[in-house]
C-alpha positions, -999 to +999 in steps of 0.1 A: -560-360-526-572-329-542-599-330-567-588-334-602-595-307-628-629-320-650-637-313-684-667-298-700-683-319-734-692-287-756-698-302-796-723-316-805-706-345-825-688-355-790-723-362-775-732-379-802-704-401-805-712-408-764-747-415-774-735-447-796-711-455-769-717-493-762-704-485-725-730-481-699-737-482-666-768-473-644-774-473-608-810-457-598-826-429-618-787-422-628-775-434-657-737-432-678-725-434-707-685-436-711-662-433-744-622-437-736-598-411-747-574-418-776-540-422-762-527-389-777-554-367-774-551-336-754-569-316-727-584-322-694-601-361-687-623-367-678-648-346-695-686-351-684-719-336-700-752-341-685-787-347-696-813-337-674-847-337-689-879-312-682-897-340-668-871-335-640-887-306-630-883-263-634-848-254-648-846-245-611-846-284-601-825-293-633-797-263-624-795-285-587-793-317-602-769-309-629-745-288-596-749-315-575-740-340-602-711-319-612-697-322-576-698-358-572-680-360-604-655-338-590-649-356-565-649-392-579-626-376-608-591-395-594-609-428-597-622-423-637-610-438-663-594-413-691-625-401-717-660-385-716-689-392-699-724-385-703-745-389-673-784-388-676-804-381-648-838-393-648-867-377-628-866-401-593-831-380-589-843-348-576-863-367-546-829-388-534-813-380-505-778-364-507-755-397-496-781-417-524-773-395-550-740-393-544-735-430-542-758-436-576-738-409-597-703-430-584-717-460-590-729-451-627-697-439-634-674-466-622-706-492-641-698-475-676-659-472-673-657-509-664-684-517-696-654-504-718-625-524-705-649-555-706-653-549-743 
């Protein structure tokens, strides 16, 4: 199945909004935050923003996380739940190996969509 299309989070009240989003999930240094889509809203789901902080190293290292990140999303986009996602990616990320990464950012994901159809 081709990779769906994935949206970008670009106003500042949508990562706020995240940010008091009771759904979460974490797995390693990666960590998610999920807030379903209303029913009749438009444009392209999932949309994902990152927070990668300087303690994660230059903006060199943060530009690889936040690509590498972006691709694994990509590819885990069929499987998502319909809303935004913030993902945070703590400093132990930039030292995992590519199959650890990649399993810690699907795992995060799939943790914080399930927290919102628990609650």
């Amino acid at each position: 199945m081709p990779a769906r299309t994935v949206g970008r989070i670009t106003s500042r009240t949508s990562f706020a909004a995240l940010q008091r989003s009771r759904a979460r999930g974490a797995c390693g240094p990666v960590k998610a935050l999920f807030l379903p889509a209303e029913e009749s809203a438009p444009g392209v789901f999932p949309q994902v923003g990152f927070a990668i902080g300087r303690r994660c190293g230059s903006a060199v290292a943060r530009n690889t996380l936040r690509r590498r990140a972006r691709e694994v999303v990509r590819s885990e986009a069929h499987r998502l739940p319909r809303g935004s996602y913030l993902l945070r990616l703590e400093p132990g990320a930039a030292e995992l190996a590519a199959s650890k990464f990649r399993a810690d950012v699907a795992g995060a994901l799939e943790r914080a969509g399930r927290a919102a159809v628990k609650a």
